[in-house]
N, C-alpha and C positions, 0 to 999 in steps of 0.2 A: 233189080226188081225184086219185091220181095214177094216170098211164096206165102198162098193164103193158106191159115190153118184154125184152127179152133178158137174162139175168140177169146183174147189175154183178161184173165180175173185180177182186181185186185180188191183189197180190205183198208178203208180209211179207219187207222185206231190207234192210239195211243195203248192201248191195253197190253198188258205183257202176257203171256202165255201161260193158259190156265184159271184167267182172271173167270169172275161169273160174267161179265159182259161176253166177253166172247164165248163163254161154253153157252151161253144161250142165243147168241148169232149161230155158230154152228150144230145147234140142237134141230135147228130148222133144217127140212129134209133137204129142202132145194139148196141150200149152203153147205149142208154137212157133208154130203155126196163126192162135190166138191174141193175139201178142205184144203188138201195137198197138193191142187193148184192155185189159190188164192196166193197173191204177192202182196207182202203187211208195209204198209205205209202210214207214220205218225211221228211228227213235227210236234216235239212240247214247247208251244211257245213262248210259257213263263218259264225257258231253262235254254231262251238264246242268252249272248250273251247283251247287254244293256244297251251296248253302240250300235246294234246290230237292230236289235229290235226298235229303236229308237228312229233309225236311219229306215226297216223299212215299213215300220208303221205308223209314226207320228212325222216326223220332219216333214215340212210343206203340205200337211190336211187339217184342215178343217176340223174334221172327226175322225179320230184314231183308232185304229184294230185294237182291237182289244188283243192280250196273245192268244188267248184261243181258236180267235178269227184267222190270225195271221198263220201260225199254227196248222189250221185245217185251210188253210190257202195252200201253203207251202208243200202240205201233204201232196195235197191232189196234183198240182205243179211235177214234184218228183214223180206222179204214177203215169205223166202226160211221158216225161223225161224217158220214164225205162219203155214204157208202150214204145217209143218210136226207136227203141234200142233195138226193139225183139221184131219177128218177121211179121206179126199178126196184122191182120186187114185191121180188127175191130178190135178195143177195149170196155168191154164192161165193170163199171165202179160201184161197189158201195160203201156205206158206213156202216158203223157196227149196231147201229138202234135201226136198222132196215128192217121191215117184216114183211115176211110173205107170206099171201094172201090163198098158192093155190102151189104145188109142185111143178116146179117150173124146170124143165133140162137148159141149163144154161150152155151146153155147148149147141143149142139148137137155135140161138139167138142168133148166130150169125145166117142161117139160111131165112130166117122169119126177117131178119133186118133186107136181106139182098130181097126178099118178094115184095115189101114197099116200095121199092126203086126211088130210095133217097135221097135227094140233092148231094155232090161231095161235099163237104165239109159241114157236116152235121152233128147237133146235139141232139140225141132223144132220152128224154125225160123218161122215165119209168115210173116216176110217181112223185107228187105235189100238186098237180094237178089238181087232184080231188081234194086239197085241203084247201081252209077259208080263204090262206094270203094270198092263195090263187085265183080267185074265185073271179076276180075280172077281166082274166085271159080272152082273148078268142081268138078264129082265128077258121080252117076249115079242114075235115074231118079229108083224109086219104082213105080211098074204096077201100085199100084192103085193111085189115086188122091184125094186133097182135098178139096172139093167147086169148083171140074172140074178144081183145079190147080195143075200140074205137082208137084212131090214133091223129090228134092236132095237129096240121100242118099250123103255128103260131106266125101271123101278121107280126110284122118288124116291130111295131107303134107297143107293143107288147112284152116283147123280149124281158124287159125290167121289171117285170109283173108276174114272171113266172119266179118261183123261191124253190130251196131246196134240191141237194146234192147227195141225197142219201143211195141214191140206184139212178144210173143213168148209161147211155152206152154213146161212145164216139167214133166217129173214124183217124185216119191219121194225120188228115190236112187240117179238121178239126184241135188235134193236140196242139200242131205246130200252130195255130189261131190263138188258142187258151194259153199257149207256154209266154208267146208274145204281147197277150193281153198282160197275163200277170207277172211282166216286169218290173211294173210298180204296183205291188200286190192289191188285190184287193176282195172284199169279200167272196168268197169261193161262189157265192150264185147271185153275182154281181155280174148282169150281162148287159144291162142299158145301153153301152156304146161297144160292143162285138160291133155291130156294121160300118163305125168310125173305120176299123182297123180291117174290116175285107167284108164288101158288100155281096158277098156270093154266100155268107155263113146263111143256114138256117135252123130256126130250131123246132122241135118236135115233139109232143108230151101223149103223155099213155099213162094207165093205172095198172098197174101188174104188182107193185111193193107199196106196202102201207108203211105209214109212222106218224106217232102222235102230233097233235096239233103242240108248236112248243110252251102256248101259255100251260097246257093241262099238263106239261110235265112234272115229274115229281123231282126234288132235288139229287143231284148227282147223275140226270139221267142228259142232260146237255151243259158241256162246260162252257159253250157258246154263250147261251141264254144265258149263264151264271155271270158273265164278265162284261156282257151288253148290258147286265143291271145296275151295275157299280159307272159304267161312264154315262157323261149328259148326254142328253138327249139331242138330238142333232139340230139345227133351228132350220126353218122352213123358211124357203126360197119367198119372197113376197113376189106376184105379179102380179102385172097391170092388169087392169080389168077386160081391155084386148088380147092380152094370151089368155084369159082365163073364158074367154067365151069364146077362143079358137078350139081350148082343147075340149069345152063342153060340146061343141057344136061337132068334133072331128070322132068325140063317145057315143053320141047319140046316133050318127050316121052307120058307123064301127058295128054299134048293137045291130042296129037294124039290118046292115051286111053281112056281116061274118058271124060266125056259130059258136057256143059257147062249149064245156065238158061240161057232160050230163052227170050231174050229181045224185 
């Protein structure tokens, strides 16, 4: 049984030590505080080797990871990996273009997590929420709040509609979910079928960390967005005119039941 303690930090980054990327992730009080417990995780995916990347990003899809996808897949995978190495109840993640919005004690997150009383095997969002790709989430609001911010309990129908892995926090049954989701890799905030693979997962979304919307990025600031640019564009499933007036009819209902994040 393992002993609970302080919740495990980690830093998704390819960045080497020193760089400006990271000396202004840890410029940020809420980060910096913490520096010397943060664990560095970064996967260069244009420096696997060819058979490797090949085997797990293109063979048998449709549309291939780009490596940077694959990359910041693999990342977060290894941070699921050591999380369930170490004794911690709870890991919280970010990337290195994370911002935060307000000084936040991050070893205080695991008492603010346990006064939600959240389903086991949970993801909570710490922010994306509030940006446009999310913007059609719903889903309904749990009593209490976190850092006096509202928190989404997200309807299933949803899960795929929520984007972005920049700050988030998980439990442990949660990791072993995610480690077995991305066997066969896939985009890091790629959750559409989580409840194929265990119908008890739930997910969770909050605004506490900001980060740019990615079209207003400026170059070099996501190598994601850089390598999504260069491949085609995915082609769109056609449906019948009966699924398509199931799923209008199952939004419309959606809207009018469950609650959106306040913008």
């Amino acid at each position: 049984m393992f002993q609970v303690r302080a919740v495990k930090k980690y830093l998704i980054s390819i960045e080497k030590e020193g760089s400006a990327r990271l000396a202004s992730f840890f410029a940020q009080a809420t980060f910096g505080k913490y520096q010397s417990e943060f664990t560095q995780m970064g996967v260069i995916g244009a420096q696997l080797p060819t058979a490797e990347y090949f085997k797990l990003a293109v063979a048998g899809r449709k549309k291939a990871l780009s490596p940077a996808e694959l990359g910041c897949t693999l990342s977060h995978v290894n941070a699921f990996k050591d999380f369930l190495a170490s004794n911690e109840q709870y890991a919280c993640i970010f990337e290195d273009d994370a911002i935060c919005l307000n000084d936040i004690d991050l070893n205080d997150l695991e008492k603010q997590v346990a006064a939600l009383n959240l389903q086991e095997c949970f993801f909570l969002s710490m922010g994306g929420i509030q940006l446009r790709s999310s913007k059609t989430v719903r889903g309904t609001f749990l009593e209490n709040k976190m850092n006096q911010a509202p928190v989404l309990k997200l309807h299933p129908i949803y899960f795929g509609r929520l984007f972005y892995t920049y700050a988030y926090m998980i439990d442990r049954k949660m990791a072993e979910l995610l480690i077995r989701y991305h066997e066969i890799p896939k985009g890091c905030d790629h959750w559409s079928q989580m409840r194929d693979y265990d119908a008890t997962c739930q997910f969770y979304a909050t605004f506490l960390f900001d980060h740019p919307e990615l079209d207003e990025m400026g170059a070099g600031q996501s190598y994601i967005e850089q390598e999504r640019k260069l491949l085609n564009k995915e082609e769109k499933v056609k449906k019948s005119i009966f699924d398509k007036w199931k799923v209008s009819l199952l939004k419309r209902i959606f809207k009018l039941m469950l609650q959106q994040y306040p913008k």
